[in-house]
BABARO-168167 format. One record per residue (C-alpha): y, z, x. Coordinates in steps of 0.1 Angstrom, whole numbers, plus 5000, padded with zeros to 4 digits. Layout:
! residues N
<v = Y&w = Z&u = X>;
...
END
This chain:
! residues 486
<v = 3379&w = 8454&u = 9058>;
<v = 3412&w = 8469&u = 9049>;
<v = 3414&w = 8505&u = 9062>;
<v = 3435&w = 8516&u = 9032>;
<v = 3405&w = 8511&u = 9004>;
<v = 3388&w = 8544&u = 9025>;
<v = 3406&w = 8570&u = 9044>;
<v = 3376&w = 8594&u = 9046>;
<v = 3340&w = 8596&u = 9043>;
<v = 3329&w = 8575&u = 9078>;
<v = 3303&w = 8592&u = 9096>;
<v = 3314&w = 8607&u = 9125>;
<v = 3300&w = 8587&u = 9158>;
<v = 3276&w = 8622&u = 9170>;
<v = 3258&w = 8616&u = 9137>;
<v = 3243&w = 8583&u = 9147>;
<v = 3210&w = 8589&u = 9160>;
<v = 3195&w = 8563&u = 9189>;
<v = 3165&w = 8548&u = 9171>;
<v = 3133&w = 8565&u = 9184>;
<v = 3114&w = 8547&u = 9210>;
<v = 3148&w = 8533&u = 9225>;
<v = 3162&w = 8559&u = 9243>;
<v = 3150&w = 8542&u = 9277>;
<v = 3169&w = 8511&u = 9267>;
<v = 3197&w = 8530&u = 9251>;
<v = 3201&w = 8547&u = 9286>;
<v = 3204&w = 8515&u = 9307>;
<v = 3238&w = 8510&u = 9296>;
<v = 3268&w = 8523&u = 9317>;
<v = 3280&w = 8559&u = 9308>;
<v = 3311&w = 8549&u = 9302>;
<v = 3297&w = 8527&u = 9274>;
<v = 3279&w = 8555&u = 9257>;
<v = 3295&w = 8578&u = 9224>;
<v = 3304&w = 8614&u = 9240>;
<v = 3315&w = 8646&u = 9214>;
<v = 3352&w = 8637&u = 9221>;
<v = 3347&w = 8604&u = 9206>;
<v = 3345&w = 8624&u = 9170>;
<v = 3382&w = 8624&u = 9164>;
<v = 3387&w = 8587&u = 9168>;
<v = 3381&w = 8560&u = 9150>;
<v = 3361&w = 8533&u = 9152>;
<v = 3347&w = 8502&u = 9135>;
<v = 3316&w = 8481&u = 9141>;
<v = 3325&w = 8447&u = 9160>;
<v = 3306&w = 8430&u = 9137>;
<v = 3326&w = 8391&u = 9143>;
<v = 3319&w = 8391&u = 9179>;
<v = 3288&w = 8414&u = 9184>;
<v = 3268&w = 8404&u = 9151>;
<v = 3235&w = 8412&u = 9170>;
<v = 3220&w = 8440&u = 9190>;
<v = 3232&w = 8431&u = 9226>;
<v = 3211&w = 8429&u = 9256>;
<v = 3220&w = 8449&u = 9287>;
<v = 3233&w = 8425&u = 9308>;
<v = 3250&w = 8404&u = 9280>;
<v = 3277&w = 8436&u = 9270>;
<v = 3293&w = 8424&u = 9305>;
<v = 3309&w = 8396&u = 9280>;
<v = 3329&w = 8433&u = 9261>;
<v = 3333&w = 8451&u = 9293>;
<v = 3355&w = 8423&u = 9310>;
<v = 3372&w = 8414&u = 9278>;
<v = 3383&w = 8447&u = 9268>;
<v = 3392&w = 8455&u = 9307>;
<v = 3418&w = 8420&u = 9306>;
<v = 3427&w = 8425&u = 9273>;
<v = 3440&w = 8464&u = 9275>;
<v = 3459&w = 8454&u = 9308>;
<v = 3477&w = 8428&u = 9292>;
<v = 3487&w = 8452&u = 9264>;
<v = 3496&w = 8482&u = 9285>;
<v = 3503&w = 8472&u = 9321>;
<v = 3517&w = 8435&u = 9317>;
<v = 3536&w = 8428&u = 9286>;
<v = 3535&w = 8462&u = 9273>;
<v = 3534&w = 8465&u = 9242>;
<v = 3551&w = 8490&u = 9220>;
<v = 3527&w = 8504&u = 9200>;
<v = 3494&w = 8500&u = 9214>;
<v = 3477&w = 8505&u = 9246>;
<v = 3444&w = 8486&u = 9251>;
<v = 3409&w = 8494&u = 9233>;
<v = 3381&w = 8511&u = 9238>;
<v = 3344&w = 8500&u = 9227>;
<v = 3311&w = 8522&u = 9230>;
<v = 3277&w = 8509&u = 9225>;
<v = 3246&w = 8526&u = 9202>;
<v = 3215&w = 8507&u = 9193>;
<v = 3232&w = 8473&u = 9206>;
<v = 3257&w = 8474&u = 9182>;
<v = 3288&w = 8474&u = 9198>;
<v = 3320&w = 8498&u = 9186>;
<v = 3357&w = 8499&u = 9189>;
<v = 3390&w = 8512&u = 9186>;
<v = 3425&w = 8509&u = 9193>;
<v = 3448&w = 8536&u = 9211>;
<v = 3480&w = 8532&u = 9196>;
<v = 3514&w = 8548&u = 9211>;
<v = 3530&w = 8567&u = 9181>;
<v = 3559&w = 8589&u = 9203>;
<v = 3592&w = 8577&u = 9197>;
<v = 3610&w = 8578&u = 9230>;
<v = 3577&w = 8562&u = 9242>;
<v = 3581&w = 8529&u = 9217>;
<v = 3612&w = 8528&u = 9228>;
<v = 3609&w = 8530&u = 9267>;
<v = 3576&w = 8499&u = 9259>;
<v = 3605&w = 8481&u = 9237>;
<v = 3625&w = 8477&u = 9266>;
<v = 3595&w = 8464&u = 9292>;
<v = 3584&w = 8442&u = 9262>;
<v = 3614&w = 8423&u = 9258>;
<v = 3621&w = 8417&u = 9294>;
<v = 3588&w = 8407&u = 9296>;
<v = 3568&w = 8388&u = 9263>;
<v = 3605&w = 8371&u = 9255>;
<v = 3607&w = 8355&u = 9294>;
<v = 3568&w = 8343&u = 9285>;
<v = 3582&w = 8326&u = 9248>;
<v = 3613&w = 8311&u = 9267>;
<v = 3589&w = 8293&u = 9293>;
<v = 3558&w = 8288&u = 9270>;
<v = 3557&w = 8255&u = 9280>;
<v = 3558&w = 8253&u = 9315>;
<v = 3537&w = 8290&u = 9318>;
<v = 3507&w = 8269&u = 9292>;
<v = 3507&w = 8243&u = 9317>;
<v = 3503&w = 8264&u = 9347>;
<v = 3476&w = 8284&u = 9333>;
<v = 3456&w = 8250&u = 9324>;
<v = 3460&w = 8247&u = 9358>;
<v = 3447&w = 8278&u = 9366>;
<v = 3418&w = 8276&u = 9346>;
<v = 3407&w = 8246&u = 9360>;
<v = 3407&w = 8258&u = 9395>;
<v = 3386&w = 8288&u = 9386>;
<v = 3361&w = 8258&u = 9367>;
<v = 3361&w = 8240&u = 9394>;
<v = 3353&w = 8271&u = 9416>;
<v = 3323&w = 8282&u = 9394>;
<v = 3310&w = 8251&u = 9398>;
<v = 3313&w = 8250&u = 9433>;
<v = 3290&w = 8282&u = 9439>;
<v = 3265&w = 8272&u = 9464>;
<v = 3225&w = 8269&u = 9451>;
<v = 3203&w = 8298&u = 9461>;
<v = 3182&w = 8295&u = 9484>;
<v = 3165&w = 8315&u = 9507>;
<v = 3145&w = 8295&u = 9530>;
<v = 3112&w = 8308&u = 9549>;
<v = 3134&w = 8303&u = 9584>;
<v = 3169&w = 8297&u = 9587>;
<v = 3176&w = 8256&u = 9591>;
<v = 3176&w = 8250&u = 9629>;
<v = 3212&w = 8235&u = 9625>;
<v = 3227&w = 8274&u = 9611>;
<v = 3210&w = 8283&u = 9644>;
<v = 3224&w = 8260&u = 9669>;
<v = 3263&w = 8260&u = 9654>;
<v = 3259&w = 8299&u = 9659>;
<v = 3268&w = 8308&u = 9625>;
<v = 3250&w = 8344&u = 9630>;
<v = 3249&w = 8347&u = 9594>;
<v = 3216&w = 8344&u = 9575>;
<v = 3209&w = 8329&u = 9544>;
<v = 3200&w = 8367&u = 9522>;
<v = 3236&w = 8382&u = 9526>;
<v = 3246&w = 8346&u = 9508>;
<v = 3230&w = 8359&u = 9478>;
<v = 3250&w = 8389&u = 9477>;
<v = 3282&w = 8367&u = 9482>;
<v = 3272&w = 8344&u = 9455>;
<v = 3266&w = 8370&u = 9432>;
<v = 3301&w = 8388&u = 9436>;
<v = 3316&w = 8354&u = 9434>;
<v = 3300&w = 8349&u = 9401>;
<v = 3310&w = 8385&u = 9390>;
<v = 3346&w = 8387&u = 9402>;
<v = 3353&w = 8351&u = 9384>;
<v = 3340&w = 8361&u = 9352>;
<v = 3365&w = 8391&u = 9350>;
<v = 3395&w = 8368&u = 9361>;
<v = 3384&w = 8348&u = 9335>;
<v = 3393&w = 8372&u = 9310>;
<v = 3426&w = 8378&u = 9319>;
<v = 3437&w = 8342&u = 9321>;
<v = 3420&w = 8344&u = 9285>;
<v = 3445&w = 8370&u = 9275>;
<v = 3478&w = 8361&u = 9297>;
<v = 3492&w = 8344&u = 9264>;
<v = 3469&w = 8355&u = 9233>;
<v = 3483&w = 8387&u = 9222>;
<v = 3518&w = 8370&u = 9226>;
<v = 3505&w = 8346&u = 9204>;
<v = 3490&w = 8363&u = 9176>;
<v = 3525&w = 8386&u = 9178>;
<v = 3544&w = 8356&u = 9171>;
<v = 3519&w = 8344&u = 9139>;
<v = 3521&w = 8382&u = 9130>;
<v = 3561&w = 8383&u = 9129>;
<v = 3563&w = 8348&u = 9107>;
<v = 3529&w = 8363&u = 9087>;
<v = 3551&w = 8394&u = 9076>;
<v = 3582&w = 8381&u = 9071>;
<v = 3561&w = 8356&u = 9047>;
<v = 3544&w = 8384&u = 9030>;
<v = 3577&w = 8400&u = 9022>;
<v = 3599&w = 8366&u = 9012>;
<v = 3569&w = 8352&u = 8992>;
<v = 3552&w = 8381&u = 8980>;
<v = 3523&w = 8356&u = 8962>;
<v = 3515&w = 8335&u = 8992>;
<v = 3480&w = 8336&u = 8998>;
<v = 3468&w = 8341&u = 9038>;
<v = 3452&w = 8310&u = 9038>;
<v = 3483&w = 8289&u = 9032>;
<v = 3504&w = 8307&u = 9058>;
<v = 3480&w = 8297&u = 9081>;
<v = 3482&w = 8263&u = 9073>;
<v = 3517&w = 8265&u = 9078>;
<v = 3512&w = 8273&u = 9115>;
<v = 3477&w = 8260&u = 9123>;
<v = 3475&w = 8232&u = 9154>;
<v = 3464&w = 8203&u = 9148>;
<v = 3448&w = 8185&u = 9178>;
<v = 3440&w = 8215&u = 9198>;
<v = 3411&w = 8213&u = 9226>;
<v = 3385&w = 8232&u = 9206>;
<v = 3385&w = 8205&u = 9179>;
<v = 3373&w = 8183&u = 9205>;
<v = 3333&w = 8181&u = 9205>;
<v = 3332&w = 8177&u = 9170>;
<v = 3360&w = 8144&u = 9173>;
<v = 3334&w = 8132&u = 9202>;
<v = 3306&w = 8132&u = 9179>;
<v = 3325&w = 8111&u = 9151>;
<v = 3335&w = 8089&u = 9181>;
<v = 3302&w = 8085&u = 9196>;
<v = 3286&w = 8077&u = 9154>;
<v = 3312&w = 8048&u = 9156>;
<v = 3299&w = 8036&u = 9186>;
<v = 3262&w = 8035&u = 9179>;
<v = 3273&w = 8013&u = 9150>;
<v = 3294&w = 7990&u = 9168>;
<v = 3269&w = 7988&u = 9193>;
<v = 3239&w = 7981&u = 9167>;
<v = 3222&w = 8009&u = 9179>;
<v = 3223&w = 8032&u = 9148>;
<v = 3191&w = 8028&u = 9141>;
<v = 3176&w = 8045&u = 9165>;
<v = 3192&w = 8081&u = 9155>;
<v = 3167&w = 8094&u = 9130>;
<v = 3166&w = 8131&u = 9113>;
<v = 3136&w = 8149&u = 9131>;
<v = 3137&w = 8129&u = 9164>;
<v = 3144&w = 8146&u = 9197>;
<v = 3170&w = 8137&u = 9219>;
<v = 3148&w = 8129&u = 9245>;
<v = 3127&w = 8106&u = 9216>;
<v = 3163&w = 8090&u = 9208>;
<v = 3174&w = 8087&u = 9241>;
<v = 3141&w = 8070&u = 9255>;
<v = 3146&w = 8040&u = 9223>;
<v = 3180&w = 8038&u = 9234>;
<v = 3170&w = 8031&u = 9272>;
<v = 3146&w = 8006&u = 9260>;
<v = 3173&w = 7985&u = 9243>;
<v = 3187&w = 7971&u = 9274>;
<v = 3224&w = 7969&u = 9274>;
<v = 3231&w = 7980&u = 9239>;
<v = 3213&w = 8010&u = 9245>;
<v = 3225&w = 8020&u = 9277>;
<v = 3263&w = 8013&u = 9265>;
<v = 3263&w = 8042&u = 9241>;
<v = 3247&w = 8060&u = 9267>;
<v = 3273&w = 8053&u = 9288>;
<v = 3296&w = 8067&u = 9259>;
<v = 3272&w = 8100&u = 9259>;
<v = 3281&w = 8109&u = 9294>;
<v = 3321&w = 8105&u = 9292>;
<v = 3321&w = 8126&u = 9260>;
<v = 3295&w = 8158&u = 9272>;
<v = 3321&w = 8160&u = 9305>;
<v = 3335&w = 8182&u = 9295>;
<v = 3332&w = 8183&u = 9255>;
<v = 3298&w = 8191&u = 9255>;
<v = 3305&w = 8222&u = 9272>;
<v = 3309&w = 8241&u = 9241>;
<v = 3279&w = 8263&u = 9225>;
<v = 3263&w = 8274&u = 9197>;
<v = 3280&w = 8304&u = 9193>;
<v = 3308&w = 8324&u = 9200>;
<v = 3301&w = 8329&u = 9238>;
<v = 3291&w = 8368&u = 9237>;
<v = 3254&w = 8365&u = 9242>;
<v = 3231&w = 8348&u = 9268>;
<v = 3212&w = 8325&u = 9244>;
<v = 3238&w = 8311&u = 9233>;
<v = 3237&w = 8276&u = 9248>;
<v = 3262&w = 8252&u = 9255>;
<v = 3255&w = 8217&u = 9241>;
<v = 3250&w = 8202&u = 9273>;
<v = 3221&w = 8227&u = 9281>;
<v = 3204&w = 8217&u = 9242>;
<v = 3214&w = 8181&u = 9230>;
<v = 3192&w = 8191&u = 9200>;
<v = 3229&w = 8207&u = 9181>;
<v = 3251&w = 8178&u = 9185>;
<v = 3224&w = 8149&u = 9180>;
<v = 3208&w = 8163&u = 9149>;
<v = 3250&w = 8160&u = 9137>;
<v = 3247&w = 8118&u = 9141>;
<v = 3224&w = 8106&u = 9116>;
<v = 3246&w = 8123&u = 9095>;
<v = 3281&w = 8110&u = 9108>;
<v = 3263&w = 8076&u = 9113>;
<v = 3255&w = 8073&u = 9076>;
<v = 3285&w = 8084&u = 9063>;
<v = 3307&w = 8059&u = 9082>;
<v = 3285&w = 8031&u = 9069>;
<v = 3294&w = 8040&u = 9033>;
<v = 3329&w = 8034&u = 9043>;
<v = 3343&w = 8069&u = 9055>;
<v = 3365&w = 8078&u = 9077>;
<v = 3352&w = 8101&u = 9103>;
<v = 3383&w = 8107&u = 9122>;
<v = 3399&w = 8139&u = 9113>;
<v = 3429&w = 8129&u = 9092>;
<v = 3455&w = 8142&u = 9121>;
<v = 3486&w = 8122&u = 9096>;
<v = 3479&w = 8138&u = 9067>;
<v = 3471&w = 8173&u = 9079>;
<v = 3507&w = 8173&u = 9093>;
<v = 3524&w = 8159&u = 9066>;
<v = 3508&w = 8185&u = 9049>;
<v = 3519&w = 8211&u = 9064>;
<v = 3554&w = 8199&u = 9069>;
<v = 3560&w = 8193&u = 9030>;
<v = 3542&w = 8231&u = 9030>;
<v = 3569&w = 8244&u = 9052>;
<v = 3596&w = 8226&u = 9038>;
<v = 3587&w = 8240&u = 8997>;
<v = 3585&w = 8275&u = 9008>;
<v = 3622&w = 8272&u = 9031>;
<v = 3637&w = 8262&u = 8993>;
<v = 3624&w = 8295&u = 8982>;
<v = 3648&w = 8315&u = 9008>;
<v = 3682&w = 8324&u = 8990>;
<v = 3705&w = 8325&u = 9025>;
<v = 3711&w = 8311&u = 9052>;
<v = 3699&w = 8339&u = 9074>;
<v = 3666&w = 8341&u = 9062>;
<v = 3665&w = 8304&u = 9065>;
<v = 3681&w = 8302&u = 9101>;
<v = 3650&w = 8336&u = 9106>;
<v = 3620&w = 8313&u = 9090>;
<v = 3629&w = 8283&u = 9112>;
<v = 3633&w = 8303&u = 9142>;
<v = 3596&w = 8320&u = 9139>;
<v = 3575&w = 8287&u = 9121>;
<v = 3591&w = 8270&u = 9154>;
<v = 3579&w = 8299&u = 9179>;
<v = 3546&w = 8298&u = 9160>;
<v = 3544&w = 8264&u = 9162>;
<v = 3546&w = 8263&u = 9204>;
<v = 3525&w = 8292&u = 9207>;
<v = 3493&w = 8283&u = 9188>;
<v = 3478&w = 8253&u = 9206>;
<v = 3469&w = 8282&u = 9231>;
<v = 3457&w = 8301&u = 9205>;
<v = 3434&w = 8275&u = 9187>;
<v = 3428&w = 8258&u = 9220>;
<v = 3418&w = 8289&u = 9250>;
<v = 3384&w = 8292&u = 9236>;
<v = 3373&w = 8257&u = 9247>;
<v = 3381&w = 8267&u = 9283>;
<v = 3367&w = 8304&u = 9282>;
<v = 3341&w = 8314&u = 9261>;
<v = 3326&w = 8280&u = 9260>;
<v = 3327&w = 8263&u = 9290>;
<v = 3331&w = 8294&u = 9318>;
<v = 3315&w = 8314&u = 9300>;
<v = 3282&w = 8288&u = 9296>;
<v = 3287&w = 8282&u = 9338>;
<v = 3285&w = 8319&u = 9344>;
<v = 3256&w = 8326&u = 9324>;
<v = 3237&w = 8296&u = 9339>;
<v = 3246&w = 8303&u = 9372>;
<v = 3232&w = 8340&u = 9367>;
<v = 3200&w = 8324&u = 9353>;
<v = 3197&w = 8307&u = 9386>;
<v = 3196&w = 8343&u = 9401>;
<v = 3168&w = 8353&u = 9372>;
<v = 3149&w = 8319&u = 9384>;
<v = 3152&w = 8335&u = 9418>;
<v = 3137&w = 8372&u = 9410>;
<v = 3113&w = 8356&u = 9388>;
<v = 3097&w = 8332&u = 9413>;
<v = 3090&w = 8368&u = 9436>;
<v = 3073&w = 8388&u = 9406>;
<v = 3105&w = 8410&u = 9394>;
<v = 3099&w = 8397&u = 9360>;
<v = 3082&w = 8370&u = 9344>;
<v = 3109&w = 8347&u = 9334>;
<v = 3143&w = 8340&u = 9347>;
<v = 3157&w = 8348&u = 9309>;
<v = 3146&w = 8383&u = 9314>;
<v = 3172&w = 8387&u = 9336>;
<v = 3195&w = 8396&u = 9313>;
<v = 3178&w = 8428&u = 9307>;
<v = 3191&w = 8439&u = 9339>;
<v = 3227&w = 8452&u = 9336>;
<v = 3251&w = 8439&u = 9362>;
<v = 3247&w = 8467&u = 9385>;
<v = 3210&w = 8467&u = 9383>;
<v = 3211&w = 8425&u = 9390>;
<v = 3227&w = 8434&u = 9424>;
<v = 3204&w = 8461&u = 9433>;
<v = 3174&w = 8434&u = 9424>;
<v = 3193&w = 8412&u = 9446>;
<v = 3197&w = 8438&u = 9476>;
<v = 3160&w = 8441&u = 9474>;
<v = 3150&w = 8408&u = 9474>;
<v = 3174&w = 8400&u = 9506>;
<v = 3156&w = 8434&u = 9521>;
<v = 3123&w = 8418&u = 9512>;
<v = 3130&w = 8386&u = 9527>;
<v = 3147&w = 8404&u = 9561>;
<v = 3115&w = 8421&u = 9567>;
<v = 3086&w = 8408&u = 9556>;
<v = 3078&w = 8433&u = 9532>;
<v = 3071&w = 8434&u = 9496>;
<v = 3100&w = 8438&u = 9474>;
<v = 3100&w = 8471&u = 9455>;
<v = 3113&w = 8460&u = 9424>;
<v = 3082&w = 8444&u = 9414>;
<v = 3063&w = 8475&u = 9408>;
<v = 3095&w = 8484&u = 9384>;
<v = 3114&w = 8460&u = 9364>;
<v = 3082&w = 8443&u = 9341>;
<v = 3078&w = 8473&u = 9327>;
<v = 3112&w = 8483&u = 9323>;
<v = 3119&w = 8445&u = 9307>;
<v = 3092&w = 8450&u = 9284>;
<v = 3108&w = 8482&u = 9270>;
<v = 3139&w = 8466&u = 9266>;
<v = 3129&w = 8431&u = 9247>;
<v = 3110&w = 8458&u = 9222>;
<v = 3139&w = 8474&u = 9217>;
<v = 3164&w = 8450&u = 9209>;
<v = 3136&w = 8435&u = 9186>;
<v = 3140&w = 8472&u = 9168>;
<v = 3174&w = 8478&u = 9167>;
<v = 3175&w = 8440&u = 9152>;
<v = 3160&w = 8458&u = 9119>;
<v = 3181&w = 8486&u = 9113>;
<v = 3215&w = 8483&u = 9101>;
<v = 3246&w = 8501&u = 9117>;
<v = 3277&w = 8520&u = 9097>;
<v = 3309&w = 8497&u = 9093>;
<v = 3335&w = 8521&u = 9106>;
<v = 3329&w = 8558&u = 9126>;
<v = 3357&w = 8586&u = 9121>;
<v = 3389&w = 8596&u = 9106>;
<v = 3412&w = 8565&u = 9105>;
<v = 3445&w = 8570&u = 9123>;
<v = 3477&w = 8568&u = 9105>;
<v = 3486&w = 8534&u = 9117>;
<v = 3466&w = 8505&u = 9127>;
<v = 3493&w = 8481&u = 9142>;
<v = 3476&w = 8465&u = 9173>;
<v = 3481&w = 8427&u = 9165>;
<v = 3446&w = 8417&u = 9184>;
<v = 3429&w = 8445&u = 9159>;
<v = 3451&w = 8433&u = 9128>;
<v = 3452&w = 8396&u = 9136>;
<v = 3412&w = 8395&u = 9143>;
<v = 3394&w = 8421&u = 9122>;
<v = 3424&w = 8419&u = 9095>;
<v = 3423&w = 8461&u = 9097>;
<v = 3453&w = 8475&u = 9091>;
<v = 3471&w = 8506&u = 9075>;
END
């Protein structure tokens, strides 16, 4: 949507209407998540690429902690010039946002100067700083996957008791919990340490394109700068890998449209060596290439592939089949980057001086550095953190389900975060002393009201865009991901 084809005629946010019969679910999300009168003289637009579907309670944690690390890396650590962070509101599940953009002079100016001393230090080091936070990210993997089991035991083992550790097994819970909480949100802002620099840097070469070549079409710009062998490529180049070993192996029979992976599995286990081979192929690709999902990571049932084999085995028969007619089912890595080499080299004759060409050389190569990380972070954060925190706070669902809270551990997520903990307060409270927990008496019928009403915002549509649109739309995550601009 390109905010210059309508500057008037959005309803005004007060004008939407909670769906009747929701208001109780409506309600259950945070105040600061709900649309006030002041929110009338901004604009906003329907996040429609991340949030397509109504969003449960618990699930809008994936907007709160993004938009938390993302508006502190534009305002507090690389400052940008023009734009603070943004802010997102939530109506009938469908989920609302909007930039704040910095339009006073002297202000753009004083952000200039923090910019520069900061973002160019980041582009001089890109290198070193990518490595580091690979680093970083795997530590805080490693750490989520490290979060002890819960358990809460009818009495403490003997052995807690005689090494005196005076702690009991309940207020392990809580610590778990927090754990699981507090990574989530670091997460996000090793998610945004280097993207908006990124997208700045494809944003600079994109508009200097757009002015030198005034027919060049967006697609081929960004097939001038697109990464080629970046990590979220990955669990598809398994796939292809593990349909060339089934045929090697003389097992590609057994992968058969319609047949479960446990069905294809079994066959394959029944083969003898052949059989257990590919297996043995299986289990080097899904750690940790299977750890992507289904989806983008913003909602709960998205699952990874390691959670549902179903996605990537019902992509073999087809891989199998087409490498037995003789095609290649690597990804043509060569002739991608000739490609874009012979791309970037036609448009550079188009340039009539030398400074312009010294200026397209000097961005295509920035770009160039910075968009591995671009095309790669997702692997590593919406997919695989993202598919450990969720199953990890199913395990606490499994928990409060087992003790009556609710009747299955995926209802859970109809419990926002702060509700989760008080859940989890009672249940240590209940175990302490003996006593019923309360919440048993409360949260069926609460998660009953809930599923309905997601199920009934579901069928109602939502307006694209909320308010008078601002003068200028510059924020590069807005531009670069919504393509919104004015």
């Amino acid at each position: 949507m390109n905010a210059t084809t309508k500057t008037k005629g959005f309803p005004l946010p007060s004008s939407l209407k909670v769906i009747a019969g929701t208001e109780g679910a409506q309600a259950a999300y945070p105040y600061y998540m709900q649309f006030s009168k002041e929110d009338d003289e901004r604009f906003w637009f329907y996040n429609s690429m991340h949030f397509p579907e109504p969003m449960c309670v618990f699930d809008m944690i994936t907007a709160e902690a993004a938009y938390c690390a993302l508006g502190s890396a534009n305002t507090r650590i690389h400052c940008l010039p023009t734009t603070l962070g943004i802010d997102y509101r939530i109506i009938n599940g469908r989920v609302y946002i909007g930039g704040n953009a910095v339009t006073d002079p002297a202000e753009i100016e004083r952000r200039t100067k923090e910019f520069q001393r900061r973002a160019f230090y980041y582009y001089a080091n890109w290198e070193r700083l990518f490595a580091q936070w690979k680093d970083k990210m795997m530590v805080l993997i490693r750490d989520a996957q490290a979060l002890p089991k819960l358990e809460l035991p009818e009495f403490e083992p003997l052995e807690h008791v005689h090494a005196g550790r005076g702690v009991a097994s309940n207020h392990y819970i809580l610590e778990t919990y927090q754990k699981t909480l507090e990574g989530y949100f670091r997460m996000w802002h090793h998610h945004f340490e280097f993207l908006l620099l990124g997208y700045g840097a494809y944003l600079t070469f994109f508009d200097f394109c757009k002015k030198a070549f005034p027919e060049i079409s967006d697609q081929t710009i960004a097939r001038m700068v697109a990464g080629i062998e970046a990590e979220i490529f990955r669990p598809d180049d398994e796939l292809r890998r593990l349909a060339k070993c089934a045929i090697e192996l003389g097992v590609d029979s057994q992968f058969r449209e319609g047949s479960s992976p446990d069905e294809i599995i079994n066959s394959l286990e029944q083969l003898g060596e052949p059989g257990l081979a590919w297996l043995k192929e299986l289990a080097v690709s899904r750690d940790p290439w299977f750890n992507i999902n289904v989806g983008d990571g913003f909602y709960h049932y998205h699952r990874s592939w390691n959670d549902d084999l179903s996605m990537p085995f019902a992509a073999l028969p087809g891989y199998i089949a087409n490498a037995k007619k003789g095609e290649r089912l690597e990804r043509q890595t060569d002739k991608l980057i000739a490609e874009r080499t012979q791309l970037i080299a036609d448009y550079r004759e188009l340039l009539e001086s030398d400074e312009e060409r010294a200026a397209y050389d000097q961005m295509i190569e920035l770009a160039h550095r910075v968009f591995p990380y671009v095309e790669g972070h997702k692997f590593y954060c919406e997919h695989w953190y993202t598919n450990l925190f969720f199953n990890k706070i199913r395990e606490f669902g499994g928990i409060l389900a087992e003790r009556g809270f609710f009747a299955e551990a995926e209802d859970v997520f109809h419990l926002s975060h702060y509700e989760l903990e008080a859940a989890i307060v009672d249940l240590m409270t209940s175990w302490s002393n003996g006593s019923p927990p309360r919440g048993i008496s409360r949260w069926p019928a609460i998660v009953r009201e809930r599923k309905a009403a997601i199920a009934e915002w579901a069928k109602h549509e939502t307006a694209p865009a909320l308010g008078p649109v601002p003068d200028i739309i510059d924020d590069p995550s807005i531009v670069m991901l919504w393509g919104i601009t004015r």
